[in-house]
C-alpha positions as CSV (number, residue, x, y, z in Angstrom):
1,X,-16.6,-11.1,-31.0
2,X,-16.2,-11.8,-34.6
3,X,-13.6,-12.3,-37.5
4,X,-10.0,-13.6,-36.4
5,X,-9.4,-16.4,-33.4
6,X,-7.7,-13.8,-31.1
7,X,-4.2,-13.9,-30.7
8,X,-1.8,-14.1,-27.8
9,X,-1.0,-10.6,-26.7
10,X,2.6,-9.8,-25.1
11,X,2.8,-6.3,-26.5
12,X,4.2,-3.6,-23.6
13,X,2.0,-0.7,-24.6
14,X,-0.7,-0.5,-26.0
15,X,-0.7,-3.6,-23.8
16,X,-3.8,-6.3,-23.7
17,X,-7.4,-5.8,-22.6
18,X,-9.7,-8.1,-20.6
19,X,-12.0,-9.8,-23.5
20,X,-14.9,-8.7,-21.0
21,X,-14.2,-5.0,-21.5
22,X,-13.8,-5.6,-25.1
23,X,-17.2,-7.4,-25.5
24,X,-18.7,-4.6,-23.5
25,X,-17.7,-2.0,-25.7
26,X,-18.1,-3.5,-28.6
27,X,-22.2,-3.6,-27.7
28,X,-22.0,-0.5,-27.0
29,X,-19.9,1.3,-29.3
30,X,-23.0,2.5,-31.9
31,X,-25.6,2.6,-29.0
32,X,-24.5,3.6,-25.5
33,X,-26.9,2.0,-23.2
34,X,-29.9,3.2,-25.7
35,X,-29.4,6.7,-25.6
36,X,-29.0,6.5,-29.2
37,X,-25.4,7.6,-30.1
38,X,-22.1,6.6,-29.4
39,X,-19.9,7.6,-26.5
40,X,-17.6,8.8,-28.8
41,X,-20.2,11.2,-29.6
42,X,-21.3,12.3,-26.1
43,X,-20.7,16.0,-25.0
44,X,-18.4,15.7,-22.0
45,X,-20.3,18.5,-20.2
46,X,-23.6,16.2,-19.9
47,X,-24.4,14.8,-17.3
48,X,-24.5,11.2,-18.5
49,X,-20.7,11.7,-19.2
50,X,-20.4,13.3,-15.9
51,X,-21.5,10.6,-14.4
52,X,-19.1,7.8,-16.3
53,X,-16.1,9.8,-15.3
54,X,-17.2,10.3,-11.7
55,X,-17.4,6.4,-11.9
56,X,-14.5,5.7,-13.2
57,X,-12.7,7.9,-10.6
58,X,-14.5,6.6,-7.8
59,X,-13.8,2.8,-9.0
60,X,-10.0,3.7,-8.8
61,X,-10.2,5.7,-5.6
62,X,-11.9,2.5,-4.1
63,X,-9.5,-0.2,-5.7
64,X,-7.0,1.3,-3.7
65,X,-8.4,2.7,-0.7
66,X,-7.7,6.1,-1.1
67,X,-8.1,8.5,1.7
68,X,-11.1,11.1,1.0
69,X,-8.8,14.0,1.1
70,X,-7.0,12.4,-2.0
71,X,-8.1,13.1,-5.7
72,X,-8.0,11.2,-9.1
73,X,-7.1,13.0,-11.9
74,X,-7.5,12.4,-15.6
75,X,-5.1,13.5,-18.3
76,X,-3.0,13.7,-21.6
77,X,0.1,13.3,-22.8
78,X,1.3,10.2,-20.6
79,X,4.2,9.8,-18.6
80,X,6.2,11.8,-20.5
81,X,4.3,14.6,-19.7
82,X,4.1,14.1,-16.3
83,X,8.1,13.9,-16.1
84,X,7.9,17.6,-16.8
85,X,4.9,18.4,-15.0
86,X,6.2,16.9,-11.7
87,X,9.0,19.1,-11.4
88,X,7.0,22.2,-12.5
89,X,4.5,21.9,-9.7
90,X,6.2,20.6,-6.9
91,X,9.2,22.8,-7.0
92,X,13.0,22.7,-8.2
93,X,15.5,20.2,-6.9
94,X,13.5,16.3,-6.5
95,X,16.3,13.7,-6.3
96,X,15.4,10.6,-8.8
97,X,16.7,7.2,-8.5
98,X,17.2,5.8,-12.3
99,X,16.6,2.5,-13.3
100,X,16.0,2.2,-16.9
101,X,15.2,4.6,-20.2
102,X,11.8,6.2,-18.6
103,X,13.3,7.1,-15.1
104,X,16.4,8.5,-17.2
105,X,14.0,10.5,-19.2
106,X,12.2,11.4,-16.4
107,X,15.3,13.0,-14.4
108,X,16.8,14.6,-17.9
109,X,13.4,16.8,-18.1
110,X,13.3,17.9,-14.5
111,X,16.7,18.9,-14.9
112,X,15.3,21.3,-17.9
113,X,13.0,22.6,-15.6
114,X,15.6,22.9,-12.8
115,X,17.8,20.8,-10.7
116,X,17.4,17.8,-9.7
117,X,19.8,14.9,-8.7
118,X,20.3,11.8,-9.7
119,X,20.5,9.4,-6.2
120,X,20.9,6.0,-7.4
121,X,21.4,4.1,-11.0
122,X,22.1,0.9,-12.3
123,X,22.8,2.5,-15.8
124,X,26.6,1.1,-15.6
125,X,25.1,-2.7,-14.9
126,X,22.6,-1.8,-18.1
127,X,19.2,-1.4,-16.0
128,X,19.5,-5.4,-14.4
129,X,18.3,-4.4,-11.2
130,X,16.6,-1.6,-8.8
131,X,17.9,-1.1,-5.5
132,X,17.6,-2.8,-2.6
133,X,15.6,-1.9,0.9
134,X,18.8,-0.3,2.5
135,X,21.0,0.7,-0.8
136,X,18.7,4.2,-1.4
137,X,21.1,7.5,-0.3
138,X,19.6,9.5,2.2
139,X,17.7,12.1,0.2
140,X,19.0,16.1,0.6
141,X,17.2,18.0,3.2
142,X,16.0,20.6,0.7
143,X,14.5,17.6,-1.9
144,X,10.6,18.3,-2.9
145,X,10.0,14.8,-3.2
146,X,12.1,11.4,-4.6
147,X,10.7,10.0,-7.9
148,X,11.3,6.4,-9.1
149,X,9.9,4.3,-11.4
150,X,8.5,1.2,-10.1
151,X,8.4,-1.2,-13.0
152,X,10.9,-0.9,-16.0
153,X,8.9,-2.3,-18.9
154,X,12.3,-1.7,-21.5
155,X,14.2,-3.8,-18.6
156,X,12.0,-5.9,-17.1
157,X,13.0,-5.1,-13.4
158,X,10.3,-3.8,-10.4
159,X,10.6,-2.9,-7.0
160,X,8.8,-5.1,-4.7
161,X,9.4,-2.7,-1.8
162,X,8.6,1.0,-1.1
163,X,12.2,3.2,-1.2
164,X,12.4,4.8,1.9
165,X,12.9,8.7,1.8
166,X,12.5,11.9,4.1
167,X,10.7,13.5,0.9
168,X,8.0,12.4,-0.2
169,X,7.5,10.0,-2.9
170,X,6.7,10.5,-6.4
171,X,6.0,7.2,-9.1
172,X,5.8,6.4,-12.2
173,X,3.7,3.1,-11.9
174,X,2.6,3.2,-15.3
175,X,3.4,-0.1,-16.0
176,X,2.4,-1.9,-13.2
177,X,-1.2,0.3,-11.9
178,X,-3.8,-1.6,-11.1
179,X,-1.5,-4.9,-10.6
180,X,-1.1,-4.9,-6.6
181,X,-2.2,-3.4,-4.0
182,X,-0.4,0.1,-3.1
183,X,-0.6,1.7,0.5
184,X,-0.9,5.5,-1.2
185,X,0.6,7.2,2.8
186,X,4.1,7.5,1.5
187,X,3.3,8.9,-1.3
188,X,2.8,12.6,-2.7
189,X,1.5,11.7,-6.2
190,X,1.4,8.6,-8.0
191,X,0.8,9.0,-12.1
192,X,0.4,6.5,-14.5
193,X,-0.2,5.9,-18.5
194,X,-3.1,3.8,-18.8
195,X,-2.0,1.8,-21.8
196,X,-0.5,-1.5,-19.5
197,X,-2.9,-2.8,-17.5
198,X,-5.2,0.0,-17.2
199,X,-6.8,0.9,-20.7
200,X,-6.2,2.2,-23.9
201,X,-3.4,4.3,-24.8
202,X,-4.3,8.1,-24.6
203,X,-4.9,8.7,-21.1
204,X,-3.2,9.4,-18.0
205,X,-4.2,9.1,-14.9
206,X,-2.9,10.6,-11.5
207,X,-3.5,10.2,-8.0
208,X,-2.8,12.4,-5.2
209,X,-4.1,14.6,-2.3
210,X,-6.1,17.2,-3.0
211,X,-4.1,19.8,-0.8
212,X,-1.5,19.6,-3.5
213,X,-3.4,18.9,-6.7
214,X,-5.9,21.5,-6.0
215,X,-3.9,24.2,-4.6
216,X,-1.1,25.8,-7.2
217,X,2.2,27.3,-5.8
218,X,4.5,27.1,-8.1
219,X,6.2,29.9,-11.0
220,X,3.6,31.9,-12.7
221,X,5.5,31.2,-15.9
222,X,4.2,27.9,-16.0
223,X,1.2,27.4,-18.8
224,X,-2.0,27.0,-17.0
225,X,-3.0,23.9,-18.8
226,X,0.3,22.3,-17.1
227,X,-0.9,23.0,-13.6
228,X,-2.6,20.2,-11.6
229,X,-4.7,22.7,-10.0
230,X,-6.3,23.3,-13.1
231,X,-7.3,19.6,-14.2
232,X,-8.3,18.9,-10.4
233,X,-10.6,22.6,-10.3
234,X,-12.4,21.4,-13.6
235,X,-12.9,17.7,-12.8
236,X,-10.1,16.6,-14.9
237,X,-12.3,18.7,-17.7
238,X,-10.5,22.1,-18.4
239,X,-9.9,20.9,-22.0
240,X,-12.3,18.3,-23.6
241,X,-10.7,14.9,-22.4
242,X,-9.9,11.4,-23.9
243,X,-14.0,10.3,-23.5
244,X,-13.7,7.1,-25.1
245,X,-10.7,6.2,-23.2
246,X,-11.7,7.1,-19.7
247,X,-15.0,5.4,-20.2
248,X,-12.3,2.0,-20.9
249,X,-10.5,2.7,-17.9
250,X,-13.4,2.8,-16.0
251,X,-14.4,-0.8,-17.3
252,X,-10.9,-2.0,-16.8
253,X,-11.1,-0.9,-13.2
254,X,-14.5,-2.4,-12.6
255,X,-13.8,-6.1,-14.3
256,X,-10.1,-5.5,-11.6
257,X,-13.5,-4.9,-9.1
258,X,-15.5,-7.6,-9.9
259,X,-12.3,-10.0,-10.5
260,X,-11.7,-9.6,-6.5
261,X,-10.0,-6.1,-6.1
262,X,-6.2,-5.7,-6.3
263,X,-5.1,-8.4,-3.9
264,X,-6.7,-11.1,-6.3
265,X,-5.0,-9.4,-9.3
266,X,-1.6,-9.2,-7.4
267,X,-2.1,-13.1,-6.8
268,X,-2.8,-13.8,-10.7
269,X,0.0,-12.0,-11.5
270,X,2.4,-13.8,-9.4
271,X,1.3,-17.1,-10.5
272,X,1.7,-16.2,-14.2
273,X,4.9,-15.0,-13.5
274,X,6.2,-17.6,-11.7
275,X,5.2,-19.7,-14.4
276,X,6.7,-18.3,-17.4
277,X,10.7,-17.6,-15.0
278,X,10.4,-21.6,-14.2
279,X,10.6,-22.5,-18.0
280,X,13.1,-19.7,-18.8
281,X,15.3,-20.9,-15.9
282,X,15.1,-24.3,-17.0
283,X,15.8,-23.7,-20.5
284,X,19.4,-23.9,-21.5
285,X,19.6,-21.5,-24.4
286,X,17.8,-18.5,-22.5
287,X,19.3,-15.9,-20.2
288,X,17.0,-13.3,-18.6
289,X,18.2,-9.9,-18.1
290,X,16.8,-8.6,-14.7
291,X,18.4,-10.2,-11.6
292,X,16.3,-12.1,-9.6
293,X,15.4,-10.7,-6.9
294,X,14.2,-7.6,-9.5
295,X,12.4,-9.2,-11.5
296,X,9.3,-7.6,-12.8
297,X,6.0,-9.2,-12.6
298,X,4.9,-7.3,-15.6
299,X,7.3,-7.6,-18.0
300,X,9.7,-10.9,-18.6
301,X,12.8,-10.1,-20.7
302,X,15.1,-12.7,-21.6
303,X,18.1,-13.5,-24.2
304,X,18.8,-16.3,-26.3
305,X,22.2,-17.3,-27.4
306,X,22.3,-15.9,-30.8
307,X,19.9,-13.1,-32.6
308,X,19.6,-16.0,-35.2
309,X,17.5,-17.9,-32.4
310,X,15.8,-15.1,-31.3
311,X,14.6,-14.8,-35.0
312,X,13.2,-18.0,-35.4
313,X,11.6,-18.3,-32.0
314,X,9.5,-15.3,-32.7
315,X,8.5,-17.1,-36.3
316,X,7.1,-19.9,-34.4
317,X,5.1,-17.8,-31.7
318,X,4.0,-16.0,-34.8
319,X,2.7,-19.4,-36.2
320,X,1.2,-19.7,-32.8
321,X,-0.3,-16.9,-32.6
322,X,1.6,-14.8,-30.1
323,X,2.4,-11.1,-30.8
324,X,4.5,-8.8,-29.2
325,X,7.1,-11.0,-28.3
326,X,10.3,-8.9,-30.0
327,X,12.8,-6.9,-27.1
328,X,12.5,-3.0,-27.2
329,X,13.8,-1.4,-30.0
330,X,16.8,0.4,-27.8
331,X,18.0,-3.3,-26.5
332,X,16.9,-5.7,-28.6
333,X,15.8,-9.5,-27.0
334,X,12.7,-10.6,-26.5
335,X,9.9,-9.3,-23.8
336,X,6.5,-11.1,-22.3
337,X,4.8,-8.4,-21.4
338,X,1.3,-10.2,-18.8
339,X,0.1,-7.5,-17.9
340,X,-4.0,-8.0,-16.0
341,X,-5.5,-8.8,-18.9
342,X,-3.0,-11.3,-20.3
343,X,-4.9,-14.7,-19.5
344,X,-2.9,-17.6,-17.8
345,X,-3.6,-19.5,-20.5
346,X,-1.6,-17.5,-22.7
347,X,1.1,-17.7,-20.6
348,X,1.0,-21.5,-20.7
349,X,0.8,-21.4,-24.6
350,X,4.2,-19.1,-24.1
351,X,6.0,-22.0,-21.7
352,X,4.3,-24.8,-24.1
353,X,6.6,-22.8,-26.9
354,X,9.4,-22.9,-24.8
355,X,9.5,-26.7,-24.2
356,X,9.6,-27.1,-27.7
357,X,12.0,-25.0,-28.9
358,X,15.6,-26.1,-29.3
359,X,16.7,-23.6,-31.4
């Protein structure tokens, strides 16, 4: 790849991209394969296209070991639309437990499409934490399913357990798909924005089995193009699809493929992280925000002592060549998002920065 030495990429969506992925695309962005035109440019009812989406979905489905009665579905809007598309196909009255801005969001649009009940929060400790193993509220009898979010990229906290629940679960693992393994049997749908660790932004993608994404039940007032069974009948094709970014995801889940599967990725991951909390913890002008035993994998957010600081340590990873490094918007700080594609080497550029500032 040409023009600029590539930087070091923290941002937390639209996150990084393995260089590999970029490379290939970049071949093949004019000239797909030879066929003369770009994918861009490639009806989605051919069957050269049908056979890059039926890839990419297979690729996923193998990465983590789906059972055959389960289905992958591709879609729009991102997690936002899937907090009001949850509730709309599986029924009134899910129970949600909240642990940072998305999960809030999530539980404030199911209650517009009908009840639903918030089970657990750490709102009133400002998001530092998710629950524990044996802190989760039995769920009501009459609950559809119980949602949760299991990596708060705002936050930087992640469940490294599975809540237990008599309904079935729901997540929003849109920041940490494709980062560790998953066992799928608890779950009744798992949905996901692609724009972490998965591909560009613009595409959504949702796993479940088929018995419930191919079979509607739920009110007749609700707009066709917002019914699972829809996408899943058409082959995630009843409207023309994000082409371009599908065919990415597909590459991003090959290169998680060929890397060694999600097992290997889960290991990367771990050792960047625990890189990057040693030199926070050792550094005596930072505070992180997410206690530790909740500490996210994906995203790192940490304090220092004045905003003033914070300032100047994001002008010299700027002169270092680091982006993305500033705290959300709604809480300020600064966030290291290392996601898959983040490389361990610019994590240890990152703790290299830390050693040497003082402030």
């Amino acid at each position: 790849m040409g023009g600029a030495e590539r930087k070091h990429v923290f941002n937390a969506g639209p996150g990084a991209l393995p260089r590999a992925v970029l490379e290939e695309v970049q071949r093949d962005l004019v000239d797909w394969q030879g066929r003369g035109l770009s994918i861009m440019e490639m009806s989605h009812r051919s069957s050269t296209y049908e056979a890059i989406i039926a890839e990419a979905r297979q690729t996923i489905a193998d990465l983590y070991a789906l059972p055959a009665d389960w289905d992958v579905l591709f879609l729009q809007g991102g997690a936002s639309l899937q907090f009001a598309m949850v509730p709309m196909n599986l029924g009134s009255g899910g129970a949600y437990l909240n642990t940072g801005t998305w999960s809030t969001n999530a539980l404030a649009e199911a209650r517009r499409v009908g009840a639903a009940v918030e089970l657990w929060s750490s709102a009133e400790r400002g998001f530092d934490r998710v629950p524990g193993p044996d802190e989760v509220p039995a769920t009501p009898d009459d609950a559809p399913y119980l949602h949760y979010t299991s990596n708060n990229t705002i936050y930087g906290t992640q469940y490294h357990h599975v809540p237990q629940s008599r309904a079935p679960l729901v997540c929003d693992m849109s920041s940490d798909f494709l980062s560790r393994p998953v066992d799928v049997a608890p779950y009744q749908l798992i949905y996901a924005g692609a724009q972490k660790n998965a591909g560009p932004s613009g595409v959504t993608i949702v796993l479940g089995p088929k018995a419930l994404l191919h079979a509607y039940t739920g009110a007749a007032s609700v707009p066709v193009i917002l019914r699972y069974a829809t996408h899943a009948k058409k082959d995630s094709m009843y409207n023309t699809p994000n082409t371009f970014g599908i065919y990415v995801v597909g590459l991003v889940a090959k290169w998680v493929r060929d890397a060694g599967g999600l097992a290997a990725m889960a290991a990367r991951n771990a050792a960047k992280a625990e890189a990057l909390y040693g030199a926070l913890d050792a550094h005596p002008l930072v505070r992180g925000h997410a206690e530790p035993a909740s500490r996210s994998q994906m995203n790192v957010t940490f304090r220092l002592e004045t905003e003033d600081q914070e300032a100047a340590f994001l002008r010299l990873a700027t002169a270092r060549g680091m982006m993305g490094l500033k705290g959300h918007r709604s809480v300020g700080g600064l966030r290291a998002s290392i996601y898959n594609a983040v490389e361990p080497a610019s994590v240890d550029a990152l703790v290299a920065l830390l050693a040497d500032f003082k402030g």
